[in-house]
N, CA, C and O atoms as a GROMACS GRO file, in nm:
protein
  452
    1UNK      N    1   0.329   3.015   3.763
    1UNK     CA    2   0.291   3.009   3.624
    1UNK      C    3   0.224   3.141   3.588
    1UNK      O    4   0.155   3.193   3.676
    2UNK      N    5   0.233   3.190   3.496
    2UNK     CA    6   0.200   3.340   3.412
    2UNK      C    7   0.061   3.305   3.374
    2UNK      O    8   0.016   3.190   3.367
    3UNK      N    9   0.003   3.408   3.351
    3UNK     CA   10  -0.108   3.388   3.293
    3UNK      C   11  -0.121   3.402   3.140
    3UNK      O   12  -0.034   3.466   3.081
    4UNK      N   13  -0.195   3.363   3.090
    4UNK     CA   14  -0.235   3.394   2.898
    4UNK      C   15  -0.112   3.454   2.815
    4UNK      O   16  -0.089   3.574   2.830
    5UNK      N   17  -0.059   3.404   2.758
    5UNK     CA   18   0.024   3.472   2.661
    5UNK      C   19   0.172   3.506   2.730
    5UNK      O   20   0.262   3.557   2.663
    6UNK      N   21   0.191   3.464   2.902
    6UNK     CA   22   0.285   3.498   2.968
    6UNK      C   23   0.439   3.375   2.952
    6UNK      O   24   0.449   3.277   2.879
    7UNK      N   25   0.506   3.412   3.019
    7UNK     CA   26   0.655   3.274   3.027
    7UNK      C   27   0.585   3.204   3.139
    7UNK      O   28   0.531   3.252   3.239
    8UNK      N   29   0.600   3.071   3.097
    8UNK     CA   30   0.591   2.967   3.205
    8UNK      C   31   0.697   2.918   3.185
    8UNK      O   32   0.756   2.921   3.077
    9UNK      N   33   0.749   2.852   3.314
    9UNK     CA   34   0.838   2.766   3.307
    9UNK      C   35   0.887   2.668   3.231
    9UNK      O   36   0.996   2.611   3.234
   10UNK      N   37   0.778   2.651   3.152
   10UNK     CA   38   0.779   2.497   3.097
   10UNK      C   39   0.805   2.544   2.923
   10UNK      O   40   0.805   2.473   2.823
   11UNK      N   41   0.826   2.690   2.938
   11UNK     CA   42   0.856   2.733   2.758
   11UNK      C   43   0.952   2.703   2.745
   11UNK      O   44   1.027   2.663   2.834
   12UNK      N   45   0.987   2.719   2.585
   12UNK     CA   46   1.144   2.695   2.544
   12UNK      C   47   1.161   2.855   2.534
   12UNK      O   48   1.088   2.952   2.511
   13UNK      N   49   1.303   2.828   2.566
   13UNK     CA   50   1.423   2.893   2.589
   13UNK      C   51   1.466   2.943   2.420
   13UNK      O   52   1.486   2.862   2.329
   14UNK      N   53   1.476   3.107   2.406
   14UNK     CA   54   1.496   3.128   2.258
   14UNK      C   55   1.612   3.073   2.177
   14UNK      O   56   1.724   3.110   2.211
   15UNK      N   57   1.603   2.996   2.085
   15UNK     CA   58   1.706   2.924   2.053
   15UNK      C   59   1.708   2.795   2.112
   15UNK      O   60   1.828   2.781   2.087
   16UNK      N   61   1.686   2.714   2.154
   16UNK     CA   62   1.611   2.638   2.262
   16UNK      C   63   1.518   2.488   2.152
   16UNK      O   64   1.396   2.492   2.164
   17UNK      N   65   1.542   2.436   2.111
   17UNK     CA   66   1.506   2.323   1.991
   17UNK      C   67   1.358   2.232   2.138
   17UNK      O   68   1.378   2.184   2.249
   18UNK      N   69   1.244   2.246   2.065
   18UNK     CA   70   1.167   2.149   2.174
   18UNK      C   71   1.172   1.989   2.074
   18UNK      O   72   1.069   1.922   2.071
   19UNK      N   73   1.245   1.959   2.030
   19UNK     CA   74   1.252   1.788   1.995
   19UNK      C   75   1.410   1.818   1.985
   19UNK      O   76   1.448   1.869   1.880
   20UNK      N   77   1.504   1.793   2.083
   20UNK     CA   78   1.621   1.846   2.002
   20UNK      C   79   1.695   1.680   1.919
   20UNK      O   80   1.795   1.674   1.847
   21UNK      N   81   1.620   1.585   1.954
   21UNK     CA   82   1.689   1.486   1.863
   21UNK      C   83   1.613   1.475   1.723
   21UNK      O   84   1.646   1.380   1.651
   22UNK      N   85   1.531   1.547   1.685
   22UNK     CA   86   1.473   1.513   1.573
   22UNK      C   87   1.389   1.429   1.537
   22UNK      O   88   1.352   1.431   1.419
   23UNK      N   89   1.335   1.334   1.627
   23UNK     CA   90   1.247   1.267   1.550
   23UNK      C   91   1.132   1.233   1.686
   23UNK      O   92   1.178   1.246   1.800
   24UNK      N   93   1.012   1.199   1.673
   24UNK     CA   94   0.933   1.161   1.766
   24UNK      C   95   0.939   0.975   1.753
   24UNK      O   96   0.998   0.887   1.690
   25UNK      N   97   0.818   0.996   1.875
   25UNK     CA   98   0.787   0.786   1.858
   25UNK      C   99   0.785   0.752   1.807
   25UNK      O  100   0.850   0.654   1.771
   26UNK      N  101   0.661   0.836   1.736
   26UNK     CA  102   0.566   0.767   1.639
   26UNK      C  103   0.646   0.745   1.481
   26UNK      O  104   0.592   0.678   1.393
   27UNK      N  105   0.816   0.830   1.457
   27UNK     CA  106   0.901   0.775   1.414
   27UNK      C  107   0.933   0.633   1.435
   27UNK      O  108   0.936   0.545   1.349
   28UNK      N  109   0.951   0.625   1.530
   28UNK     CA  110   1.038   0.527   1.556
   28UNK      C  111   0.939   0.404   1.568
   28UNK      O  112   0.964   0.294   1.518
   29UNK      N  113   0.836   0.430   1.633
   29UNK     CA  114   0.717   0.296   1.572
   29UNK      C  115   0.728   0.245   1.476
   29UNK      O  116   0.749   0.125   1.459
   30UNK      N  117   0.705   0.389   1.337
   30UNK     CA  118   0.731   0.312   1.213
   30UNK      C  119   0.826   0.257   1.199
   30UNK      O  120   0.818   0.162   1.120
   31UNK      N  121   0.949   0.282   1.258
   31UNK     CA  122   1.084   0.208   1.187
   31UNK      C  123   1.060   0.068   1.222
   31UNK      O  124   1.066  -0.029   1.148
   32UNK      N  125   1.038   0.072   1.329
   32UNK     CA  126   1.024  -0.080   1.412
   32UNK      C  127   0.939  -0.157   1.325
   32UNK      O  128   0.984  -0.258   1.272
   33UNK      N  129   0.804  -0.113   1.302
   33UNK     CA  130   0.704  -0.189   1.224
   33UNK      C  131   0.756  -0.208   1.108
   33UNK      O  132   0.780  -0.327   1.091
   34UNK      N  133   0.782  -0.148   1.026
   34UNK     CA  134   0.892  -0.137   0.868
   34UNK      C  135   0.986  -0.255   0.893
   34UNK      O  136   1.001  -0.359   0.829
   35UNK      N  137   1.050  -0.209   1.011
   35UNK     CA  138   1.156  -0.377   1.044
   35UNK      C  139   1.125  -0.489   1.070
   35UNK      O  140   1.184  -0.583   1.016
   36UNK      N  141   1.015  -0.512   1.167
   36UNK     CA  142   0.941  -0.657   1.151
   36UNK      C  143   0.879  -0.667   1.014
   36UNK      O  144   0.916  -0.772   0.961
   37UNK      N  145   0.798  -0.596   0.936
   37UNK     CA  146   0.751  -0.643   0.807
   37UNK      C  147   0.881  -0.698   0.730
   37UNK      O  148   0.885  -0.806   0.671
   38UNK      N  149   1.001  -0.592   0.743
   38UNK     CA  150   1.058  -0.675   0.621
   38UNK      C  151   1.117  -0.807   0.666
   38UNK      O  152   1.153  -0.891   0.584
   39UNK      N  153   1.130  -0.831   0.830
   39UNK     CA  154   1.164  -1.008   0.861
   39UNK      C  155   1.086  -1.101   0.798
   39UNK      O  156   1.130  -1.216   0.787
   40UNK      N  157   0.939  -1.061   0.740
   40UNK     CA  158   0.852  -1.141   0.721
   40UNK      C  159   0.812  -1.114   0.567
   40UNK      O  160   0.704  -1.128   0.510
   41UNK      N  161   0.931  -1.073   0.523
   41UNK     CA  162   0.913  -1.020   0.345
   41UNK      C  163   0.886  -1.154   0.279
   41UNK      O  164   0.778  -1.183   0.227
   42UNK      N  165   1.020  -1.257   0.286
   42UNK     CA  166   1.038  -1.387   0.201
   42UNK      C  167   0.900  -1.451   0.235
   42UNK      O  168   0.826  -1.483   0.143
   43UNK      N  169   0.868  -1.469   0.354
   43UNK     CA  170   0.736  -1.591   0.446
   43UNK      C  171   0.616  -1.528   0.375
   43UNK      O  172   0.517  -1.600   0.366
   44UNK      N  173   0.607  -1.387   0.315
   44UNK     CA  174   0.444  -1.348   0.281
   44UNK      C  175   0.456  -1.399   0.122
   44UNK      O  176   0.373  -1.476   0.075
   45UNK      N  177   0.571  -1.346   0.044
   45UNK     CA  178   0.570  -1.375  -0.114
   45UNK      C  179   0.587  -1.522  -0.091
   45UNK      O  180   0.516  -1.572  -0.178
   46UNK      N  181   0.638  -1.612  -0.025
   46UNK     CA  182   0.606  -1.767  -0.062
   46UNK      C  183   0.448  -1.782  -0.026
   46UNK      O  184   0.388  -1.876  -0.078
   47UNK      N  185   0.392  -1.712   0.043
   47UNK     CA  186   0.259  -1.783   0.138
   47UNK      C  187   0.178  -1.721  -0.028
   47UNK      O  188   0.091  -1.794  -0.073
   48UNK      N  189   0.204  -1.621  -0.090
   48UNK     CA  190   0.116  -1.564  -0.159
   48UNK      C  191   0.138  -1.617  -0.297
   48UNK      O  192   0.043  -1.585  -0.368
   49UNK      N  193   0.262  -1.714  -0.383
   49UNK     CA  194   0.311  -1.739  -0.448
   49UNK      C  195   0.224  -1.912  -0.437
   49UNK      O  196   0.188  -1.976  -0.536
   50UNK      N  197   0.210  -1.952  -0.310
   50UNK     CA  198   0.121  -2.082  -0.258
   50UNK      C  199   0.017  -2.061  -0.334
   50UNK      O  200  -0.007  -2.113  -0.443
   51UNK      N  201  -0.055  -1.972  -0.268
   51UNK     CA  202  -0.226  -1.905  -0.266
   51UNK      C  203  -0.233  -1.857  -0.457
   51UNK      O  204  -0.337  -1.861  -0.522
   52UNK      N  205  -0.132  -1.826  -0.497
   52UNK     CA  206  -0.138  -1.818  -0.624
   52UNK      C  207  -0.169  -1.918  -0.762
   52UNK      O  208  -0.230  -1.894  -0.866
   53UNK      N  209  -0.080  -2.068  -0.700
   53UNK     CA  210  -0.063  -2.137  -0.768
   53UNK      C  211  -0.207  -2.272  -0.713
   53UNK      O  212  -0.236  -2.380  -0.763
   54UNK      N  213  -0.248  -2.221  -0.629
   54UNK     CA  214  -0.368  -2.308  -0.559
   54UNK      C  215  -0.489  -2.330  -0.608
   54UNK      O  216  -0.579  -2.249  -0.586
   55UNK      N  217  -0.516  -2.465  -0.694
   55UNK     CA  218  -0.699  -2.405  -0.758
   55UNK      C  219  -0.779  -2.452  -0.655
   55UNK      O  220  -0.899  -2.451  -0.681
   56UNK      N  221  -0.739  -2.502  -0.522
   56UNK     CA  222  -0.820  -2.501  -0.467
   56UNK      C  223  -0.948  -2.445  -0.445
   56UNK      O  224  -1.062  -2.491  -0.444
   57UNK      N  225  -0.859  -2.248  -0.412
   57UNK     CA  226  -0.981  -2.138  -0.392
   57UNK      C  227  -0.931  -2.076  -0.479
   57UNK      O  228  -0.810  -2.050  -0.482
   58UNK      N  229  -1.035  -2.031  -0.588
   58UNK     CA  230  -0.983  -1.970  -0.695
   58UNK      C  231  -1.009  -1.822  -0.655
   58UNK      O  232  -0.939  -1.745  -0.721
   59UNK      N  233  -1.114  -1.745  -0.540
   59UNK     CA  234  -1.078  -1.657  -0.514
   59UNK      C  235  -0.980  -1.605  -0.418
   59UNK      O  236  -0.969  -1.485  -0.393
   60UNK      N  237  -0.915  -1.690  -0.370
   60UNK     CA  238  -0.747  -1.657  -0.289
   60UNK      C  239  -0.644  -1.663  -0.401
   60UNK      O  240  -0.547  -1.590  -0.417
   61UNK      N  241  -0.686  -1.771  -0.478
   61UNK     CA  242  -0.538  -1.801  -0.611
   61UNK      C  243  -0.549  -1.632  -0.694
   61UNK      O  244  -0.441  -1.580  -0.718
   62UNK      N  245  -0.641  -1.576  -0.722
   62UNK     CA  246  -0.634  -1.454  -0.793
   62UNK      C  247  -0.618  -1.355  -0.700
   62UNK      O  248  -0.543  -1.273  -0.753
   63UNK      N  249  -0.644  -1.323  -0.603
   63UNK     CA  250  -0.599  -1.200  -0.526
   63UNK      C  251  -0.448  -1.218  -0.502
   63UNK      O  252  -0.353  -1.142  -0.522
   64UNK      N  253  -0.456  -1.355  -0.448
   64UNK     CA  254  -0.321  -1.383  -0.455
   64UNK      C  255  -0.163  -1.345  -0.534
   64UNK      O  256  -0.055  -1.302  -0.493
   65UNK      N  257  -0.224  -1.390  -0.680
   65UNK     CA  258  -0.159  -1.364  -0.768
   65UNK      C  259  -0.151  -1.188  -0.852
   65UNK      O  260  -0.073  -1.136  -0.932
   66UNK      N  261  -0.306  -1.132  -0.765
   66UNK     CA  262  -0.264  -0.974  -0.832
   66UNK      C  263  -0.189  -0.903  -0.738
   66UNK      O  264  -0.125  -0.802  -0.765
   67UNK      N  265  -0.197  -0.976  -0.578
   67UNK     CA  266  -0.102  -0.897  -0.504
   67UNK      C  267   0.025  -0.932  -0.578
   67UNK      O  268   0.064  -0.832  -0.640
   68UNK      N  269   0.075  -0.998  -0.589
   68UNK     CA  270   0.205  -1.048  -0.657
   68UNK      C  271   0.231  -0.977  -0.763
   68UNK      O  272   0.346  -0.939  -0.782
   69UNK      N  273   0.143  -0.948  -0.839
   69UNK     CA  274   0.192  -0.850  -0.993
   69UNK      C  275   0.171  -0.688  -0.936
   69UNK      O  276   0.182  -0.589  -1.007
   70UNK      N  277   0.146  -0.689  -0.825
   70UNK     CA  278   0.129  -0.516  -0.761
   70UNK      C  279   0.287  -0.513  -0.715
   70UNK      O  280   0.362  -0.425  -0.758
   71UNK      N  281   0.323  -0.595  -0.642
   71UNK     CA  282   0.526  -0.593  -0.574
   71UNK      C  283   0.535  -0.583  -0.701
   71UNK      O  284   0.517  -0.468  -0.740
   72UNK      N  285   0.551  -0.636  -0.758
   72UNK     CA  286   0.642  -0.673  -0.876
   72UNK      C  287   0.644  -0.576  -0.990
   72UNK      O  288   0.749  -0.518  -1.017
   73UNK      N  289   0.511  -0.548  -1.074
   73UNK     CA  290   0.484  -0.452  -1.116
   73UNK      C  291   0.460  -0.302  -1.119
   73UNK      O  292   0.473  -0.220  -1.210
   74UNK      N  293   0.404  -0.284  -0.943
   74UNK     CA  294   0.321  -0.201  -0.963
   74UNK      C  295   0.188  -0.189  -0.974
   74UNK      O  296   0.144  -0.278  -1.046
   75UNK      N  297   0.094  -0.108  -0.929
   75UNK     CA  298  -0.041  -0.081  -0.955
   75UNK      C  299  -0.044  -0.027  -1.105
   75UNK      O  300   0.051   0.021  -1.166
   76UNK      N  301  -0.173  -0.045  -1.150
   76UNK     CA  302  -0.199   0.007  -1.296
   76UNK      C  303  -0.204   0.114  -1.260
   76UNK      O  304  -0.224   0.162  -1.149
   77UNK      N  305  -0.181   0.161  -1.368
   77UNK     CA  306  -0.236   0.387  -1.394
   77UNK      C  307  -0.356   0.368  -1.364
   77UNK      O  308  -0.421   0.267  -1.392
   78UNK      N  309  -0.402   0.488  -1.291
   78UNK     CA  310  -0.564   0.503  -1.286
   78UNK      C  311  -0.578   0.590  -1.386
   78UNK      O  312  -0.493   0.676  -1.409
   79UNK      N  313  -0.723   0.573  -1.478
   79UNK     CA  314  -0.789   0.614  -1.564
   79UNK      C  315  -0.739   0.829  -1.584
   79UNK      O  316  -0.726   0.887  -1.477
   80UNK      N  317  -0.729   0.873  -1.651
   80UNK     CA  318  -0.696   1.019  -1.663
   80UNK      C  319  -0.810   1.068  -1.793
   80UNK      O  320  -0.823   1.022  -1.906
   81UNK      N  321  -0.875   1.168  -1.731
   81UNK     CA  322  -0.954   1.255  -1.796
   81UNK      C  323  -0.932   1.330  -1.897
   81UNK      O  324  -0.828   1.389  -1.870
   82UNK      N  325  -0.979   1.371  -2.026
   82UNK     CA  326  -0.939   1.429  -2.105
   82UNK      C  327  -0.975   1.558  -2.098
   82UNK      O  328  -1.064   1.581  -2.017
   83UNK      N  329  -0.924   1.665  -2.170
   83UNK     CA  330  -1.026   1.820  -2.125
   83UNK      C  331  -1.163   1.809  -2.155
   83UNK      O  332  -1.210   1.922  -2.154
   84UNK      N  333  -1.243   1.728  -2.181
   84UNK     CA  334  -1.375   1.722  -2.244
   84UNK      C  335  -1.420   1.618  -2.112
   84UNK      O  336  -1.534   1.574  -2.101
   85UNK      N  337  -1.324   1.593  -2.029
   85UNK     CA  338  -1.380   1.514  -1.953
   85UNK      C  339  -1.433   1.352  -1.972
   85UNK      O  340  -1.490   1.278  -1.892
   86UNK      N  341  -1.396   1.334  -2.086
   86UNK     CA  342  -1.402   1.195  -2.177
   86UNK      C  343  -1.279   1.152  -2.126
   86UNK      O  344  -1.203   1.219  -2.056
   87UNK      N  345  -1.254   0.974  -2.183
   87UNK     CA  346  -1.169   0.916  -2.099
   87UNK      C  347  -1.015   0.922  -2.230
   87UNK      O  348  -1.031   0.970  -2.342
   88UNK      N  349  -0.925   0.885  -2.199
   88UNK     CA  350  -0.787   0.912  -2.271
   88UNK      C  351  -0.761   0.813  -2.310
   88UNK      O  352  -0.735   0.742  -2.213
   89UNK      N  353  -0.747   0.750  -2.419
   89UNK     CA  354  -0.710   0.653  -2.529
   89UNK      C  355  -0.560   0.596  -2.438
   89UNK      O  356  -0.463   0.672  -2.429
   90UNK      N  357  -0.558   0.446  -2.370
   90UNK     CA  358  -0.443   0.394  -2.369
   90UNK      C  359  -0.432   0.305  -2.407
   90UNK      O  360  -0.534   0.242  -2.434
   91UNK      N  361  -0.324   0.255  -2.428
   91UNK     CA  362  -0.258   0.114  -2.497
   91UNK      C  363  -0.282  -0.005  -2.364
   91UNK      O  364  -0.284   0.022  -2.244
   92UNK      N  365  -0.296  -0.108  -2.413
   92UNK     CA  366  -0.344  -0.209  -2.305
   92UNK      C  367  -0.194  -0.314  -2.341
   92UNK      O  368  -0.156  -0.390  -2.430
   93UNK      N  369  -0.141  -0.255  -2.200
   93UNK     CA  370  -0.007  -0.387  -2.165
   93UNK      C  371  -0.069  -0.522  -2.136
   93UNK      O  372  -0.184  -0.544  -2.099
   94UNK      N  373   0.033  -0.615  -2.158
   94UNK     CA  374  -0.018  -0.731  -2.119
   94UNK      C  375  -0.066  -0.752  -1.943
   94UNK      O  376  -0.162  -0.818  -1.902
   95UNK      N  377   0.012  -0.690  -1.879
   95UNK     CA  378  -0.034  -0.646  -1.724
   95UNK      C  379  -0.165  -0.638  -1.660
   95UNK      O  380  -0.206  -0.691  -1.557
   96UNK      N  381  -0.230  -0.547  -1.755
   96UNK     CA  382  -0.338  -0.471  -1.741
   96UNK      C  383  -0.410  -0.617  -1.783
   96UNK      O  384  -0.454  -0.701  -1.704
   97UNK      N  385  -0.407  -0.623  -1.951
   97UNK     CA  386  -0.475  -0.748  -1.961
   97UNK      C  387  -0.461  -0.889  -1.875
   97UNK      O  388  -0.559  -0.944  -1.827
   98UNK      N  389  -0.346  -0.931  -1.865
   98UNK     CA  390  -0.372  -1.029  -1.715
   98UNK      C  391  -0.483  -0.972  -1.621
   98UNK      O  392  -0.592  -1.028  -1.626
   99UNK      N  393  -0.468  -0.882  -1.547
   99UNK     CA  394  -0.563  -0.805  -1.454
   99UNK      C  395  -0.704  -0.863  -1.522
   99UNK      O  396  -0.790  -0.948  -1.499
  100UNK      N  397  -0.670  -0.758  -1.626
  100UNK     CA  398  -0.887  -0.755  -1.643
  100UNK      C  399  -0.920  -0.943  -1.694
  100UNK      O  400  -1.036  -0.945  -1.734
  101UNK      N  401  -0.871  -1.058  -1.701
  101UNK     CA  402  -0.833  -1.196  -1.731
  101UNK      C  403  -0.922  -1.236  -1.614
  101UNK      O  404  -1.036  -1.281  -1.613
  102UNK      N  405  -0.806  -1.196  -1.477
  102UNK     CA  406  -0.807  -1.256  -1.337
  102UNK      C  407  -0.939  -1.206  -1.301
  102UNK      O  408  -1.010  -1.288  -1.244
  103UNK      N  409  -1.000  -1.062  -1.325
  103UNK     CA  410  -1.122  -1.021  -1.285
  103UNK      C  411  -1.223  -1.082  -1.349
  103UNK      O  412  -1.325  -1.097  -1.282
  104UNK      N  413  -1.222  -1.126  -1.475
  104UNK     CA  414  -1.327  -1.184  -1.539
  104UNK      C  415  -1.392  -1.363  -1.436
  104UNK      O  416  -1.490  -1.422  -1.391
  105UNK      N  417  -1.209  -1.370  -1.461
  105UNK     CA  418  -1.217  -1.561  -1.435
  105UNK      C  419  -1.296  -1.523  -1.290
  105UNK      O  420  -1.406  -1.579  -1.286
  106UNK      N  421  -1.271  -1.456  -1.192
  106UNK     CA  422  -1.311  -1.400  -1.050
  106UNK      C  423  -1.490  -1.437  -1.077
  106UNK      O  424  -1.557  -1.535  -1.042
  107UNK      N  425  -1.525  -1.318  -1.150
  107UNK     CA  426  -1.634  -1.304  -1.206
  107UNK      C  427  -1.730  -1.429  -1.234
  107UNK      O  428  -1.847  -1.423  -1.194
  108UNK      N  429  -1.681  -1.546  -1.303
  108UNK     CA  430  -1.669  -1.613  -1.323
  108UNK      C  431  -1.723  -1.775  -1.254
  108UNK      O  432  -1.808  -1.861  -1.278
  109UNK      N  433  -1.600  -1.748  -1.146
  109UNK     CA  434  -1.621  -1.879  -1.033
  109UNK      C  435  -1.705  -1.860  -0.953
  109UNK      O  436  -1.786  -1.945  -0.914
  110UNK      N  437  -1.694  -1.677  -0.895
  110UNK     CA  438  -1.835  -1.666  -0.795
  110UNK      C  439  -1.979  -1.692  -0.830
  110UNK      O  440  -2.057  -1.745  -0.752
  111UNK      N  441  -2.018  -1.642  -0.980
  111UNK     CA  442  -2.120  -1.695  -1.063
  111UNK      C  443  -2.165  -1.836  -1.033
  111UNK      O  444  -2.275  -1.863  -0.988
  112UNK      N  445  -2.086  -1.908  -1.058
  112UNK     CA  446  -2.073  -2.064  -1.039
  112UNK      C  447  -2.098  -2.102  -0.870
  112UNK      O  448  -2.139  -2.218  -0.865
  113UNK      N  449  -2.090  -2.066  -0.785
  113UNK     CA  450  -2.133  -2.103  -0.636
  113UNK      C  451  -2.228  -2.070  -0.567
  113UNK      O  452  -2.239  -2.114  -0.452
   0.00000   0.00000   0.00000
């Protein structure tokens, strides 16, 4: 073995690819994990579609149900600054208003226990 800055054996070769298939594990972990989640796509939206419609716990029925409008919808826009650093005039979808609804009622039941 060479010393500092020298060829060791163990260099690549010029022209010489050190991953020559392209991808590492920790690729392929994710794929794997990505592939068991989606076996278990249908089993989470029924379990969460349950937990939604449940007044049992009204704080599982609302998380429940905003995970459900996050697949489906999307996350809301986060808030955007104006040049004054003041906040930017938006229109309130019904989305949003469900949301701030579910946070109130949230608000709400924990009050109550």
């Amino acid at each position: 073995m060479a010393g500092k800055g020298g060829v060791r054996s163990t260099s690549w070769k010029p022209g010489q690819s050190g991953n020559p298939n392209g991808s590492s594990g920790a690729d392929r972990a994710r794929a794997d994990v990505k592939s068991l989640a989606d076996e278990h796509t249908e089993m989470a939206i029924t379990r969460l579609a349950h937990w939604a419609r449940s007044n049992k716990f009204p704080n599982a029925s609302i998380a429940a149900a905003d995970k459900l409008l996050d697949r489906a919808h999307g996350k809301p826009a986060q808030a955007v600054t104006g040049p004054d650093n003041g906040p930017i005039k938006v229109e309130t979808d019904e989305l949003t208003l469900a949301r701030t609804i579910a946070f109130l009622l949230s608000k709400a039941a924990n009050s109550q226990t």
